[in-house]
Residue, then its C-alpha position, 0 to 999 in steps of 0.5 A: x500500500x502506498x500512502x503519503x504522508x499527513x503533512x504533506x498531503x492535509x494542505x492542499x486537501x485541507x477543503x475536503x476535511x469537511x463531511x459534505x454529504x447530500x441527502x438531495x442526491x438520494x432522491x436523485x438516486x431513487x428517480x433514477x432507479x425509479x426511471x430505469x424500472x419504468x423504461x425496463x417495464x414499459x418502453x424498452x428504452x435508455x433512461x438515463x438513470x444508470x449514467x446518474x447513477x454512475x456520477x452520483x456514486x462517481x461523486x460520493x466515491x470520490x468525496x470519500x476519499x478527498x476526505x480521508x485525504x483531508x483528515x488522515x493524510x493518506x488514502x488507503x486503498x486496501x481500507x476503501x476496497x475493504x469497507x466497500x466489499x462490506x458494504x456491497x457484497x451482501x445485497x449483491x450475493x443475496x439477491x444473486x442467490x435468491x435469483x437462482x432459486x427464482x429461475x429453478x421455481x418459474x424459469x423454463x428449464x430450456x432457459x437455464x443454460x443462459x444464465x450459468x456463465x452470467x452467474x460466474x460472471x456476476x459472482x466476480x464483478x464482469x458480467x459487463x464483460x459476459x455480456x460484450x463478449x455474447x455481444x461479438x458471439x453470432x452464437x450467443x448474441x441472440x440469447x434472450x436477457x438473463x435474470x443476472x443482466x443487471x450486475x453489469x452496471x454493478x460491475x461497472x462500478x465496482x471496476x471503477x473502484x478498483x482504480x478509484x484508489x489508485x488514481x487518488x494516490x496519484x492525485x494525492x502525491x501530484x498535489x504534494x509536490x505542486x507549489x500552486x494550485x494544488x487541487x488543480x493539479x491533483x486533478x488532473x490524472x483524473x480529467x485526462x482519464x476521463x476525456x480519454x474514455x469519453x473520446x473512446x466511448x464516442x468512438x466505440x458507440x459509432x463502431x460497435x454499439x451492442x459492446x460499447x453499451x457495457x464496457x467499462x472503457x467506454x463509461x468510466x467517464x461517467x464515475x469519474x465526472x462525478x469524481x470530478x464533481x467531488x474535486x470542484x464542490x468545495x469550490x463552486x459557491x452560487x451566492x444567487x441562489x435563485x439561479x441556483x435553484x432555477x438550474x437544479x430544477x432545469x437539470x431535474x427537469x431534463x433529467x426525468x423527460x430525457x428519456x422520453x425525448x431521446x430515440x430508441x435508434x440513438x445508440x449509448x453511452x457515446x455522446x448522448x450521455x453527456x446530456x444526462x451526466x451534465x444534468x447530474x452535474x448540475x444537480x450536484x453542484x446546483x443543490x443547496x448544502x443546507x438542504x433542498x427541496x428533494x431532501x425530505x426524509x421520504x425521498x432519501x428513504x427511497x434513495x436508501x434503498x435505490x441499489x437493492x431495488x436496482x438489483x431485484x427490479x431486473x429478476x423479477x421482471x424477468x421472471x413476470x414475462x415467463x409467467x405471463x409469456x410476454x415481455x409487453x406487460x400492462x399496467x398492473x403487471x408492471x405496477x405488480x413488479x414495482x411492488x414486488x422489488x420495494x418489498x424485496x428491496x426494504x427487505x433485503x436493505x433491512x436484513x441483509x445490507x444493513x446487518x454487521x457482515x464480516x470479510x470471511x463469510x463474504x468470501x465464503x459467500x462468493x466461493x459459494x456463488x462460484x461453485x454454484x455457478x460452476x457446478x451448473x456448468x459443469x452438470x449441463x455440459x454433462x448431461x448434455x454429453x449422455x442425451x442419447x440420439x433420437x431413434x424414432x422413423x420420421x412421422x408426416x408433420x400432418x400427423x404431429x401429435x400436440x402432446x410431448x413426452x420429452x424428459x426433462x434432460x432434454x428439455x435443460x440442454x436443448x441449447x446444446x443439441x447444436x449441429x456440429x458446423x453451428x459450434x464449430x465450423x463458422x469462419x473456418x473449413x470443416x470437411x466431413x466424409x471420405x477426403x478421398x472421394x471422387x465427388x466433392x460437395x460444398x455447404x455454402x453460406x451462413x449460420x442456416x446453411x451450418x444447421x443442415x450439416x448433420x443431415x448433408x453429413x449422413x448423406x455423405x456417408x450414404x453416397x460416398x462423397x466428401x462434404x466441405x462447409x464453407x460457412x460464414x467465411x470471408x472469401x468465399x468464392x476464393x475458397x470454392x476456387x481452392x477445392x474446386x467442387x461440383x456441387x454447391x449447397x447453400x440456402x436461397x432465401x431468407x425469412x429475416x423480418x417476417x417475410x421471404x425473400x431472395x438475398x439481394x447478394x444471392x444471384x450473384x454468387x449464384x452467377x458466379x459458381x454457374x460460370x465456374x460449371x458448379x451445380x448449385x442446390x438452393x436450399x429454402x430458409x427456414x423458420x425463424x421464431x418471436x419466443x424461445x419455443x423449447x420453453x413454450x413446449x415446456x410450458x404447454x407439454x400437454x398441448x404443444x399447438x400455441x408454441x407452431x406459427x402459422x406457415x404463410x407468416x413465414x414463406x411467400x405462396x410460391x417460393x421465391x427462388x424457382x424464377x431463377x432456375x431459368x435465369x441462372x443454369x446449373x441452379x435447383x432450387x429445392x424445397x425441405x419445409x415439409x420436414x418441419x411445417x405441415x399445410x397450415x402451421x411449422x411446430x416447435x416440436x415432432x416425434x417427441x424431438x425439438x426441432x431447435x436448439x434456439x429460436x430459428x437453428x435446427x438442432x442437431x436431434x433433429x437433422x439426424x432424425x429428417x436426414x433419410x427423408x431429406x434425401x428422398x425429398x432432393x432426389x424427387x425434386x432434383x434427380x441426379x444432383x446430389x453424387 
């Protein structure tokens, strides 16, 4: 631990030996979870309130610390990370844990996988980081919200406070070695991170908005504007306190409209947070010290309870949208899951995060997050290992029963009866069959041209040709030049957004592989789901009907693809929905076999259990095109 000494360190710092604590900002902070459970619940928008809360917990942080260096001459980060973590940790594992037993009481099994590695994450602090890496993961960056989401602004935070410390040192020793404007100086390693990360923020948002959202590096700014606040507010004196107060209302104003007048499209943080961090700067060094007019003791009530609220707002909702299958909750709905999270979040402050807890049943505590986390992991992976392959002779789909008998190890791994290609194939050559075969054939395309893997793989064996997936890749045509196959196998339409249409790239590439001599197979697109349908089949194990979807909101009347068989030569467009849709609608489930592993990709059950009919259904539309 480095420290400087009380001398040294008391004069310039010598403003902040006074405690200059805010009950106002508890009401602010009380609006601001307030907003952000109101946004959650019935807008699906950014409110602004997790940037306030950032600032505000950027200020008080940093008004902690100006004052240890005020009155002992030194900041001790092992004495603030230590009282902080006593602090912090209960509420965050308790809630954490009870969020575990709410997902194993009312979260369909087929969602549990979701939530393992968020647990881990959660458990240690970086559950940003989980969510930036399933932001960049094709794979995982459709996963449906878990009820651990919310730790990523703890997270954030709690980063935060691992430098807060250190960047105080610094400040602190700068400031002792300044023979003029001291604070100014001890400043600014803090004003240089802050513009660093702010430029960075503006920047990531523009390239990459779904990671910069939840990157420590792009709002670290935030905190440490309010951290900022901390090193101005003995300073800044509004003798007028009309203006004063005409400003704290402008900024409380604008703070709880902002919302409402942003746009959803507006990616953050970026530079539109600036607006709701100014609006809290001005809220904190506007606001009266001798108290203001949101300082009444109601409202620093409700801010005492702003972060346990904060952190059981988000399972609850989460767990309200499974129970009522849907995330547009109506008024009481949502005032319902307001009330729920006060009355978990009194209990919890009252019982838990006012209690005298000790370092070594935190730490026991976390150990136990962990464990119980790991052991999720491991005991789904598992499972998943043993599920035996499904034996059942394909059925019409007009004869699908509504009834399921699926056991319930199949209902808890789902997610991982992925095809081979989906995990592992994306972006990389996988080749499968005889190497040696006279016949070559290539799976081209993305993600739904992976999900038929299993079935073109048996199909391999059945013929004797050698399979190559090209999926994903980003130079495709040179690699089709490299193997130099004689049929092509990709898809030929796409049902992205509701409707089925030809890809506006796809008669290109078509053109293309014609002009190379490649025959070509045109697969069409499949299904693509507005719910998670293994936790529909969960929930309607006796009548499976409510989780299918109507066949013509998917596919157009005729399919869009045949036109170009006499456009383009060597091309057969080749229709396989009678494997997973009869006349009128496409299930989520047959022959006792979930159909997806997901929301719209096959799993690998079922392409095994389809792959002899697949066969049959491309001979008789396309005779003589597969080896």
């Amino acid at each position: 631990m480095t420290t400087a000494s009380h001398a040294s360190a008391n004069r310039p710092f010598h403003a902040y030996s006074a405690r200059f604590y805010r009950h106002d900002l508890q009401a602010v902070r009380a609006v601001s979870v307030l907003l952000i459970m109101i946004y959650h619940i019935w807008l699906g928008k950014v409110s602004g309130g997790v940037d306030a809360f950032f600032v505000i917990s950027g200020f008080l942080m940093g008004s902690v610390l100006l004052q240890t260096a005020a009155t002992q001459g030194a900041v001790s980060a092992w004495q603030f990370w230590k009282k902080l973590l006593v602090r912090i940790l209960p509420a965050a594992y308790f809630v954490l844990f009870c969020s575990v037993v709410l997902t194993l009481a009312f979260i369909p099994p087929p969602m549990w996988k979701f939530g393992v590695l968020e647990l881990i994450a959660s458990s240690l602090f970086i559950e940003n980081w989980e969510l930036v890496r399933t932001a960049t993961n094709y794979l995982a960056r459709e996963n449906p919200p878990s009820q651990f989401q919310q730790y990523w602004a703890l997270a954030v935070q709690m980063q935060t406070y691992v430098l807060l410390p250190i960047l105080m040192l610094c400040s602190t020793w700068l400031a002792a070695r300044s023979r003029r404007h001291g604070m100014l100086v001890a400043a600014l390693p803090v004003a240089a991170l802050a513009l660093l990360s702010l430029a960075w923020s503006i920047y990531a948002t523009h390239r990459s908005p779904d990671t910069a959202y939840f990157s420590t590096l792009t709002r670290l700014w935030e905190p440490l504007a309010g951290v900022l606040a901390a090193f101005a507010y003995p300073a800044i004196k509004l003798n007028n306190r009309r203006i004063a107060n005409a400003l704290y209302a402008f900024a409380f104003a604008g703070f709880v409209v902002f919302g409402l007048i942003v746009p959803s499209s507006i990616h953050f943080p970026g530079w539109i947070a600036t607006i709701p961090v100014m609006l809290t700067l001005i809220l904190i060094l506007c606001g009266d010290r001798r108290e203001g007019w949101l300082a009444i003791p109601a409202f620093s009530a409700a801010g005492n309870l702003s972060f346990t609220l904060y952190l059981w707002h988000w399972p609850i909702l989460v767990v309200t949208h499974y129970l009522l299958g849907t995330t547009a909750l109506g008024v009481g709905p949502g005032l319902t899951v307001i009330a729920l999270a006060l009355i978990a979040a009194w209990f919890t402050n009252r019982y838990i995060e006012r209690s005298s807890p000790r370092v070594l049943p935190l730490a026991a505590a976390c150990a136990a997050m962990l464990a119980l986390g790991i052991g999720a992991q491991k005991t789904l992976g598992v499972l998943a290992s043993s599920q035996p392959a499904a034996v059942h002779p394909l059925t019409p789909l007009s004869q699908t029963q509504n009834s399921v008998n699926i056991p319930f190890r199949t209902f808890v791994t789902s997610n991982y009866d992925r095809p081979y290609a989906i995990s592992n194939c994306l972006g990389t050559v996988c080749e499968f069959g005889n190497p040696d075969a006279a016949h070559t054939v290539v799976l081209l395309g993305s993600s739904h041209a992976a999900h038929w893997q299993p079935a073109f793989e048996w199909m391999a064996q059945q013929r004797g040709f050698h399979l190559v997936t090209v999926l994903s890749h980003a130079n495709e045509l040179a690699e089709i030049d490299r193997i130099h196959p004689e049929l092509v196998i990709t898809t030929a339409t796409s049902t992205i957004g509701g409707g089925e249409n030809v890809a506006q790239s796809s008669p290109a590439l078509w053109s293309a592989l014609a002009q190379r001599g490649i025959k070509i197979l045109a697969l069409r697109d499949t299904p693509r789901f507005t719910q998670h349908q293994n936790a529909c089949v969960w929930k309607h194990r006796d009548d499976a009907a409510p989780c299918a979807i109507a066949r013509d909101t998917v596919f157009a009347a005729q399919f869009p693809a045949k036109p170009f068989e006499q456009r383009i030569p060597n091309l057969q467009a080749v229709d396989l929905t009678d494997l997973v849709c009869d006349a009128r609608s496409c299930p989520a489930v047959h022959d006792d076999i979930l159909i997806y592993y997901d929301t719209h990709h096959f799993s690998n059950s079922y392409m095994k259990h389809v792959a002899a009919t697949a066969l049959q259904m491309i001979d008789a539309q396309a005779p003589g095109l597969l080896p």
